[in-house]
Backbone bond lengths (Angstrom), bond angles and torsions (degrees), N, CA, C in turn:
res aa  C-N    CA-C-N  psi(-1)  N-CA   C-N-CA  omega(-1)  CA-C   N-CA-C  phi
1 X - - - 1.450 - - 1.521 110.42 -
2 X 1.638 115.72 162.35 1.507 122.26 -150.42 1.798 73.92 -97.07
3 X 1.245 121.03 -174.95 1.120 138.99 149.87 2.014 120.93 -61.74
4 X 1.135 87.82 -58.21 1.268 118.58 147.91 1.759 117.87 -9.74
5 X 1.532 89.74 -94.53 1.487 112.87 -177.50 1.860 107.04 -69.79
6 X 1.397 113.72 -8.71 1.343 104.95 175.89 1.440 107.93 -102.62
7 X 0.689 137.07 -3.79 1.938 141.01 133.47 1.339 97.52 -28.86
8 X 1.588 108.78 -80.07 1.994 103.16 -139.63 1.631 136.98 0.67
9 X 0.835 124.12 -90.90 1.524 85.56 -163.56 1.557 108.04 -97.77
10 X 1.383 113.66 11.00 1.714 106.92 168.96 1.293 114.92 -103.97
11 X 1.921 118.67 34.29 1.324 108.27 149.53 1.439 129.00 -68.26
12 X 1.246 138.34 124.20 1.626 128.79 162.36 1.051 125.66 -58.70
13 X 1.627 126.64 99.25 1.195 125.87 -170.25 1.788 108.94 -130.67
14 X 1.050 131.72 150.93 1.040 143.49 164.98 1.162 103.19 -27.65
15 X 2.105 125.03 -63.61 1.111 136.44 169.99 1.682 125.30 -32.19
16 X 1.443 80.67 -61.62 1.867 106.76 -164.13 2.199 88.36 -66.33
17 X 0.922 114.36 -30.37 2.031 106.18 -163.14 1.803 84.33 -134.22
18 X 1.699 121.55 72.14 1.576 114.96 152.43 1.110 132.08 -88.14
19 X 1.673 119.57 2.73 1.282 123.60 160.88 1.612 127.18 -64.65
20 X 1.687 80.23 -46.36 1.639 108.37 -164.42 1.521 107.69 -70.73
21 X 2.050 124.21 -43.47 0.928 139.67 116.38 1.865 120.11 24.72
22 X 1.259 89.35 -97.97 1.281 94.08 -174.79 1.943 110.59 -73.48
23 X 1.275 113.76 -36.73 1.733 109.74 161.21 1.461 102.90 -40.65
24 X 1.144 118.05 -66.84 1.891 102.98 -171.63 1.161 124.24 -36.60
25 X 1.805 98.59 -66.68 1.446 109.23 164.98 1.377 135.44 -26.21
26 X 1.562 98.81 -38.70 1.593 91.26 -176.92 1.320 130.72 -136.12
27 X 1.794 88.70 42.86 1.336 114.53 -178.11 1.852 114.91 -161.06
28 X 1.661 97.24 -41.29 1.943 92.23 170.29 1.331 93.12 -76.70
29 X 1.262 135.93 26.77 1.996 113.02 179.08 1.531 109.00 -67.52
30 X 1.394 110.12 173.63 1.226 124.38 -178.06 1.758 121.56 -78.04
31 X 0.929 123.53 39.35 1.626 169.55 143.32 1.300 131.25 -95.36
32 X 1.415 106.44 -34.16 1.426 102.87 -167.48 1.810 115.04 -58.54
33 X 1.224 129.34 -33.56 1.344 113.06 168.10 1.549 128.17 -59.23
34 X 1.233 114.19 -27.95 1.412 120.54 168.79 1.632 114.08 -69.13
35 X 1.460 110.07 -53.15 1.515 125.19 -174.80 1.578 108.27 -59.01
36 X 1.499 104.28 -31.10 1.869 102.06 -169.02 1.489 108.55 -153.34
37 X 1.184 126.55 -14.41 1.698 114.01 154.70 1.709 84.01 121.73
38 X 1.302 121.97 -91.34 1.657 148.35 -176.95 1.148 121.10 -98.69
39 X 1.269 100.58 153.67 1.472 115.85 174.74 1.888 100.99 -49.80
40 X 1.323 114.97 -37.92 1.521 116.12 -160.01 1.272 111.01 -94.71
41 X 1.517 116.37 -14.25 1.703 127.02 175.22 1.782 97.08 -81.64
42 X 1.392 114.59 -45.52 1.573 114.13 161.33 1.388 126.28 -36.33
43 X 1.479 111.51 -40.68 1.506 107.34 -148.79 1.984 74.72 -101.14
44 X 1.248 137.63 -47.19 1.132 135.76 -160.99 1.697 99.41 -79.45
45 X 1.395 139.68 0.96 0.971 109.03 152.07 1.817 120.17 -111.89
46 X 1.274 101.77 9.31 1.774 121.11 150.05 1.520 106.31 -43.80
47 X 1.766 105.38 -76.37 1.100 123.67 172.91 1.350 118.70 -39.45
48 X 1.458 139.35 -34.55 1.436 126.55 172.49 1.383 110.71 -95.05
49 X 1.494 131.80 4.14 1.117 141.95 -173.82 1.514 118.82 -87.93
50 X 1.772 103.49 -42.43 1.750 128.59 -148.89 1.774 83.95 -107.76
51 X 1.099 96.81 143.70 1.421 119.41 170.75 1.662 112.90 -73.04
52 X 1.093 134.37 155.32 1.677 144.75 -176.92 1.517 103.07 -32.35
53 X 1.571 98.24 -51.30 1.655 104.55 -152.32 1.722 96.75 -82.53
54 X 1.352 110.58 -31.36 1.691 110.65 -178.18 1.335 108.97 -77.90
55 X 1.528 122.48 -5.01 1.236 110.49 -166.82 1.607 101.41 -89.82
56 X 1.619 100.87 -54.48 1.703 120.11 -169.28 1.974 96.87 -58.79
57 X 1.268 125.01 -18.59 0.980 116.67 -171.01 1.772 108.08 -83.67
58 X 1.768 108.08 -34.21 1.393 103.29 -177.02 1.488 120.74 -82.68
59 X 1.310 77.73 -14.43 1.851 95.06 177.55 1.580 102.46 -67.22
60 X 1.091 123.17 -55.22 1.756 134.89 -162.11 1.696 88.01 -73.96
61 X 1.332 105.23 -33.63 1.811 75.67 177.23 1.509 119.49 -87.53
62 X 1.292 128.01 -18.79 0.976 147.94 -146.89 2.151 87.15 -93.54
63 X 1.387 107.54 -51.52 1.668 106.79 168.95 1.600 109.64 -66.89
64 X 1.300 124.00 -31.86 1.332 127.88 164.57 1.555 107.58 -51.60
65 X 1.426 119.70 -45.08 1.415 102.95 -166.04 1.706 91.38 -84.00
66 X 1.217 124.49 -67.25 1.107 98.93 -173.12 1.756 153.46 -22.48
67 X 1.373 95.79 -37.65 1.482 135.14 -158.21 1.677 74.76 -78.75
68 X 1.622 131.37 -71.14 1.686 142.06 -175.08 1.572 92.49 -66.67
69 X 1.225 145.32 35.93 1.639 122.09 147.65 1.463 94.76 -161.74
70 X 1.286 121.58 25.22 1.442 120.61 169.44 1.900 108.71 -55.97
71 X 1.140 111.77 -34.63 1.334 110.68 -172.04 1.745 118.39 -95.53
72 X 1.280 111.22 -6.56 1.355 138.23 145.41 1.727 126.65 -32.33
73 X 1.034 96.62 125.32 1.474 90.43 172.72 1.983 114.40 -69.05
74 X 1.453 111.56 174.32 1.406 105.09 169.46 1.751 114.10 -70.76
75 X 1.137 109.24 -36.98 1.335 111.99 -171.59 1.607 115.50 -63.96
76 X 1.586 99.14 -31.93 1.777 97.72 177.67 1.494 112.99 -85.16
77 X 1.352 130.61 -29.41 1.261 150.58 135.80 1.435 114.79 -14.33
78 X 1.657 113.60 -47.13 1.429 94.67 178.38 1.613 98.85 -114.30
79 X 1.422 131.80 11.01 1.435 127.20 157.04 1.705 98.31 -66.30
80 X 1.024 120.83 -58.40 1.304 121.86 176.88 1.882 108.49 -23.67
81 X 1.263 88.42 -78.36 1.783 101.72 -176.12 0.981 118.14 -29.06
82 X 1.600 97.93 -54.88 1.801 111.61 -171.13 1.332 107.16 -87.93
83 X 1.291 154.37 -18.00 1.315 139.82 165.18 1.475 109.95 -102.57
84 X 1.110 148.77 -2.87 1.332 134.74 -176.20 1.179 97.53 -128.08
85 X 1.415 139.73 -50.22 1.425 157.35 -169.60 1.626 110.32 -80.13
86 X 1.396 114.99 -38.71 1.412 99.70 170.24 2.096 103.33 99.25
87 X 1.331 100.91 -22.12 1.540 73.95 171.53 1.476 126.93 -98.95
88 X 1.563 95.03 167.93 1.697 102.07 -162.73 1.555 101.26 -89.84
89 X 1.568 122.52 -12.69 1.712 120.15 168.98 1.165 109.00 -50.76
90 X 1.631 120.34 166.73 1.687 127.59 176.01 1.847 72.54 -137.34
91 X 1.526 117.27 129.00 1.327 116.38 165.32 1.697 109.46 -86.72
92 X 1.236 108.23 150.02 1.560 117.62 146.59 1.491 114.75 -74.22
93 X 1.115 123.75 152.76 1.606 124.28 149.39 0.817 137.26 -14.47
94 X 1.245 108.67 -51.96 1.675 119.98 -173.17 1.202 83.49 -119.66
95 X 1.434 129.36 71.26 1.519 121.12 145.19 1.859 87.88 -125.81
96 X 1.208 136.44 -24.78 1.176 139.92 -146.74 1.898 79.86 -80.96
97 X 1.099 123.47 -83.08 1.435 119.13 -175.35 2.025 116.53 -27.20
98 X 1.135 92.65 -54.31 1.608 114.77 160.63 1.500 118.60 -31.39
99 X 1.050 115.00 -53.86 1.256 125.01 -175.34 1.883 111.27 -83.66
100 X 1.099 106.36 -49.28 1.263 130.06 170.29 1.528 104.57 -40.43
101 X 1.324 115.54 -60.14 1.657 125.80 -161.35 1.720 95.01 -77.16
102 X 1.534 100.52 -43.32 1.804 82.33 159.77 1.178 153.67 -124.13
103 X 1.481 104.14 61.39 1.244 132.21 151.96 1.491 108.22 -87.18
104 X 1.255 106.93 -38.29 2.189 113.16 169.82 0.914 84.64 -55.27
105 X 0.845 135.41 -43.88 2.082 115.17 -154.15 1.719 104.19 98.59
106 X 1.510 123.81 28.72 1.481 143.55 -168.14 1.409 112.41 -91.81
107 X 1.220 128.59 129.99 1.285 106.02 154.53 1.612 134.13 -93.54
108 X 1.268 122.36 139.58 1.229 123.52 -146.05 1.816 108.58 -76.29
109 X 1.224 87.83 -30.47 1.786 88.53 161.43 1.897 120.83 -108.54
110 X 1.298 104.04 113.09 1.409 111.38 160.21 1.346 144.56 -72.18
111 X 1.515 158.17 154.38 0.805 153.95 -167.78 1.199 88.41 -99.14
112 X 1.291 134.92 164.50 1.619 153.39 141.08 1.453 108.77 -66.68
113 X 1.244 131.57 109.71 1.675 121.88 149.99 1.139 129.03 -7.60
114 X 1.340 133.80 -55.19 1.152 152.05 148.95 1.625 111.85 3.98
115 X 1.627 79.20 -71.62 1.736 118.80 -165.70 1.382 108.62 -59.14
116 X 0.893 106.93 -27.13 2.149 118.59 -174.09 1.708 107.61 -101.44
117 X 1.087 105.13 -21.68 1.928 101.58 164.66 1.286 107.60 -61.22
């Protein structure tokens, strides 16, 4: 196999993730802390914004990208974002789970059981 042909379909391209794409765009922009607080106040007011079918779609790409740069460092992870993907966020580590849990509709911090007796 070419280099090339061993890409296919897990290159990150603008093309290959245009849901996810345009979610950055018009929500990781360089505003977004003023406009929505977090990465997860961002993605949850996407979520009350995007219709069923736009939501499950940015979500599936958004686990798609993850799932293709899990073995990635953070830093190439957010070169990714910002040059192919279009957003103006730089994630932490633990923003990727963060984001993830709310697209479920999760909240990213839990109580302990414990804590609620």
């Amino acid at each position: 196999m070419t280099p090339s042909s061993q890409k296919g379909n897990h290159e990150i391209t603008a093309n290959t993730f245009p849901a996810l794409r345009s979610f950055f765009r018009g929500y990781f922009h360089e505003d977004m802390a003023e406009e929505y607080g977090t990465l997860e106040e961002a993605v949850q007011a996407f979520c009350e914004d995007a219709d069923t079918n736009e939501r499950k779609t940015v979500a599936g790409e958004w686990n798609r990208f993850v799932a293709q740069t899990k073995a990635q460092s953070i830093g190439a992870i957010n070169k990714i974002m910002t040059e192919k993907l279009g957003s103006a966020c730089r994630l932490q580590p633990e923003d990727i789970q963060k984001i993830s849990l709310a697209f479920e509709g999760k909240p990213a911090h839990r109580q302990e059981s414990w804590e609620e007796e």
